[in-house]
N, C-alpha and C positions, 0 to 999 in steps of 0.2 A: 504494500500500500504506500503509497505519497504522502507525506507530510503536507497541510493543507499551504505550510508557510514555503513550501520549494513550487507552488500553485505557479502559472504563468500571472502576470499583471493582468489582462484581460479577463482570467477565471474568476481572480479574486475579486475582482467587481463583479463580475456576474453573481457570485454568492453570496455577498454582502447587500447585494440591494434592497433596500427596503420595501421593495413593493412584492418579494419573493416569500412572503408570507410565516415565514418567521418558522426557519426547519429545526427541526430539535437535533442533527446529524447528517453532515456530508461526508462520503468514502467516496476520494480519489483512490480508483484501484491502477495496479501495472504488475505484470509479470511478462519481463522480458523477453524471457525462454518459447514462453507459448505468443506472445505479441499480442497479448492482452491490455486494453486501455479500457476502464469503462468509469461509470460515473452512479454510486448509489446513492442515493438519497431518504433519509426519513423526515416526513413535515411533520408525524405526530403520533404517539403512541399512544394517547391519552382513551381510548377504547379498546387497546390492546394491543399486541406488536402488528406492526406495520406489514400490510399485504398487500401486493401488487406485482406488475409483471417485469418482466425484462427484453428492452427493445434492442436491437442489434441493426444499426443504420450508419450510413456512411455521411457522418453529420462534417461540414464544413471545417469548422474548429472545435477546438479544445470548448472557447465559452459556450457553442451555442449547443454544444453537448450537456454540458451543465445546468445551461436555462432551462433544455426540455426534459432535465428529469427532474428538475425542483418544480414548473411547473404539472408535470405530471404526476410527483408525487402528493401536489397539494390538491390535484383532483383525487387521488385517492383514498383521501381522510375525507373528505367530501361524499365520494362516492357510499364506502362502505358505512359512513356515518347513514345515509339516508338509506342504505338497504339495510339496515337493523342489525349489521354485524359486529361481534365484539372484536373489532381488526381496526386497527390505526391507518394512514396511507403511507406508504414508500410507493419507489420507483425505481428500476437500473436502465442504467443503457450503454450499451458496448461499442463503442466507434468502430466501424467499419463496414465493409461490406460483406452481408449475410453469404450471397453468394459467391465470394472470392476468399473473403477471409476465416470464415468461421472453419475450427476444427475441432476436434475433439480434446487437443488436450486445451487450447485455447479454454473450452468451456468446464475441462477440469479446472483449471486454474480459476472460474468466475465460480463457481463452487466453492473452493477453499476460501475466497473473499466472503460469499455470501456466509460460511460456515463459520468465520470470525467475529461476524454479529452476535454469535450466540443465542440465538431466534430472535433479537431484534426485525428483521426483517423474515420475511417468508417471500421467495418469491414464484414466478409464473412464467408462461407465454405470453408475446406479446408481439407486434411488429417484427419479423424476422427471424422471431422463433418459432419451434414450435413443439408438439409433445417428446419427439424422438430425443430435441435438445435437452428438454428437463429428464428426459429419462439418462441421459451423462451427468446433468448439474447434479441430480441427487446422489449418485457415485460418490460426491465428496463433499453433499451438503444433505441434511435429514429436512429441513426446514425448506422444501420444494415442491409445489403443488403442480398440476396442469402434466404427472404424468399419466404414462399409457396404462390402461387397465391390467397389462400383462407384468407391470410394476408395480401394483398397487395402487393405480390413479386412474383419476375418470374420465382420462383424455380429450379429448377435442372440447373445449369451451364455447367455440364460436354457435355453437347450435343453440345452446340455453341464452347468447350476446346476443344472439339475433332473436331468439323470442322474445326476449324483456321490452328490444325496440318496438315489434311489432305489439305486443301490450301496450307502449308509449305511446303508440300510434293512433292506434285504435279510443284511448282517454282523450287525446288531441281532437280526433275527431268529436267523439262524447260532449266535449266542453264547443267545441266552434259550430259545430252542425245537429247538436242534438242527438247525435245516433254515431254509435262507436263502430258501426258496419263501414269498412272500407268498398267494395262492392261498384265499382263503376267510379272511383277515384282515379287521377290519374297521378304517379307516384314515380318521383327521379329519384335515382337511386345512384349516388356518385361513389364507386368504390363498389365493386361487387367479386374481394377477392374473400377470407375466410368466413365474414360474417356477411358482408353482403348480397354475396350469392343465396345464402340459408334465408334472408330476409325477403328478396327475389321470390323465393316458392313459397314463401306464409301470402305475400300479394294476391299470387296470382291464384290460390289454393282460394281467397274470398272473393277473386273475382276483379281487382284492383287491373287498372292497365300501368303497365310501367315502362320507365324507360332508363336508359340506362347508360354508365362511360366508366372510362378504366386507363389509366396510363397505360395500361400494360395490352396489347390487341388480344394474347392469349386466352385472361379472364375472362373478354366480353364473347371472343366464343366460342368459350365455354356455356357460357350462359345462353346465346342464341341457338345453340346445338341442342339443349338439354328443353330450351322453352322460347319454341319459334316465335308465337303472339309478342314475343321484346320487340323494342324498338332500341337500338343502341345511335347514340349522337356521338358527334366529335372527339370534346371533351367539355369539361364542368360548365365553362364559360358558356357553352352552348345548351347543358342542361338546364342551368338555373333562368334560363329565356327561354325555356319550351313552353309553347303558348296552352293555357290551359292548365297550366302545372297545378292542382291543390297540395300535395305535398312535398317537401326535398327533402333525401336523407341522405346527409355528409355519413360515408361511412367510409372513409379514407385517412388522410394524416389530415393534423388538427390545422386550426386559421382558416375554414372554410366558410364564415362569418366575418368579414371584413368591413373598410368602407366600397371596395369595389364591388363587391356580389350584393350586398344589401340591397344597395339602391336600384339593382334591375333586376332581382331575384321576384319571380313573378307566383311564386307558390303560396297560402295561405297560411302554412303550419312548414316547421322544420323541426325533423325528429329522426335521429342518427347516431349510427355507433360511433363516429368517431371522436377522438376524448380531446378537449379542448377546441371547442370548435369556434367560439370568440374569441378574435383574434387580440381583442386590447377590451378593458374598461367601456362601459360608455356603448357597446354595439350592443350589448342585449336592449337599450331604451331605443336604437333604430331600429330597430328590429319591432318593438310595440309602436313609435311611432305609426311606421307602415302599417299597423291591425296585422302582423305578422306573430302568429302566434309561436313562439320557441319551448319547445320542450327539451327543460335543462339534461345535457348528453350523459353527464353522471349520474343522472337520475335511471334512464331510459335504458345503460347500454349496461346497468348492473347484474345482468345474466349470469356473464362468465364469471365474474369474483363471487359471486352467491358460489358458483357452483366449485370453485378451487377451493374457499373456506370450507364447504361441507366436504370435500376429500380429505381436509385432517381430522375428520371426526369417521370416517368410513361413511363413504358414498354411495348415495340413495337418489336416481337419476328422479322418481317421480317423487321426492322429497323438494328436490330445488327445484323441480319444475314449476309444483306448487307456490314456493316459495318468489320465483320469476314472475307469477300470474301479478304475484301483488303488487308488483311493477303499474297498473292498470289501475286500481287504487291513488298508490301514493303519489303518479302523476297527475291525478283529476286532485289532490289534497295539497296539491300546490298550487296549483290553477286558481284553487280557494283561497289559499292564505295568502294570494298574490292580489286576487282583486279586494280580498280585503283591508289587505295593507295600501293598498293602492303605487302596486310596484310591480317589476317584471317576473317575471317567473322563475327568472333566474337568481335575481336577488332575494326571492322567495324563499328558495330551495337552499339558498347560504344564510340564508336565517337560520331556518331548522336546523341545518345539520352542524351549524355552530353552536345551538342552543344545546343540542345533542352531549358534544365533544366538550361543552360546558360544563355542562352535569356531570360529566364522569370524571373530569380533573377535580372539579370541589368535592367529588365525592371521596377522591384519595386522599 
């Protein structure tokens, strides 16, 4: 591990900043040998050790690999706070390229990092990872969710992520149209690789038309082979202007709420797995401006971490399914506590789950 004070100048302001939400522990990890660099983070224990996943992406710099895991692990004391779970949030993220760089001992070695928290952190899949990898990280960390059933885990996440959205969904609709039936909606869906594809067949299984984009051409046909009725667009820029749009689901990398997409984003409701999807302060009130209704992303996309916490207790698929249902609930009980505070839904949803993480710390 790095000593935070040999940190580059660039890092050490990004972890200092005050608007980074005030983390209880940052691990600068490195292991030479394996050419490991990554970045963990805990924003808060105060519910219990921190759980969340671990991203493996080929971030620019050193800071802005930092940024995205402190801001990611502050969505996950956020997250877990609001799906009822006794788990705090962290985050990891490993610089580099999944496809070129990741190896096996690489991922031993982000194992023996994670296993030095001493269950401080628990961590997961997440962008780049996936179950095969946590079935290495537990090799040399016992504090690792999200493996394969043939390990003792409940594997693939993305199917109970993509349920909770579609829950989300469906309360969105509840609260703006009276009727939680998607059924002849028309539904973009940006990002259709682990969860969005799964998100794809709950649509079209109620009858939703959708449509759909992918950096990647592979994913999108994949998804046109499997369910011809798609329609796939360019890219995002082109979704979020499909005329007719009632719903968009950012279920891609996060900043898909900006000042650019706002102002021409033609859908009535945004509800999506992907985690940080406001890109700054200040867009969720554009966002109401518009009569743009946003369902908060940590609220909605709490599937998979329902479903990794219930693997340290032995896993029960129609335990957390149930569990995911009330995704549909707790999104229509923000929608409440938002008009009656008379605030966005997103500053809603960071009321409760602050009042949450409140109560637990004064209760130590």
């Amino acid at each position: 591990m790095t000593d935070v004070t040999g940190a580059p100048a660039d890092v050490l302001h990004t972890l200092f900043q005050s608007d980074q939400g005030g983390h209880e522990q940052v691990v600068l990890c490195q292991d030479r040998a394996s050419g490991l660099k990554a970045v963990i983070a805990l924003h808060s224990t105060a519910l219990g050790p921190a759980l969340g996943g671990t991203r493996f992406y080929p971030y620019a710099t050193e800071a802005e690999a930092v940024a995205d895991a402190l801001n990611l692990a502050r969505g996950m004391s956020y997250k877990n706070a609001m799906a009822g779970l006794d788990h705090g949030g962290g985050k990891a993220v490993i610089i580099g390229d999944p496809e070129r760089d990741k190896t096996e001992e690489l991922l031993l070695a982000y194992g023996r990092m994670v296993a030095s928290l001493g269950g401080r952190y628990v961590t997961a899949c997440d962008v780049g990872t996936y179950v095969a990898d946590m079935d290495v990280v537990a090799r040399e960390c016992r504090w690792t969710t999200g493996r394969s059933p043939e390990n003792g885990g409940a594997g693939d996440s993305s199917v109970l992520t993509a349920f909770g959205v579609y829950q989300g969904m469906r309360a969105s609709a509840q609260h703006l149209w009276g009727d939680p039936v998607l059924r002849g909606r028309k539904v973009g869906v940006a990002g259709v690789g682990k969860v969005g594809h799964h998100l794809v067949r709950h649509l079209l299984e109620e009858g939703a038309e959708v449509v759909i984009t992918d950096v990647r051409a592979e994913a999108v046909q994949r998804v046109l082979d499997q369910h011809p009725s798609v329609t796939a667009v360019a890219d995002t820029e082109a979704l979020i202007r499909v005329e007719g749009l009632d719903v968009y689901a950012p279920c891609a990398l996060g900043g898909a709420l900006n000042d650019l997409s706002v102002p021409v984003l033609t859908a009535k409701v945004v509800c999506g797995a992907a985690n940080n999807q406001l890109a700054h302060p200040g867009v969720e009130k554009d966002l109401a401006d518009r009569g743009i209704l946003y369902a908060p992303d940590y609220v909605v996309n709490a599937g998979g971490v329902i479903q990794v916490a219930d693997e340290l207790h032995g896993f029960d698929f129609d335990r957390c399914k149930a569990k995911a249902a009330k995704i549909f609930d707790t999104t229509l009980s923000i929608f409440a506590r938002a008009k009656e505070d008379g605030i966005p839904p997103a500053a809603a949803a960071d009321r409760i789950a602050e009042q949450r993480m409140a109560e637990a710390r004064a209760s130590r």
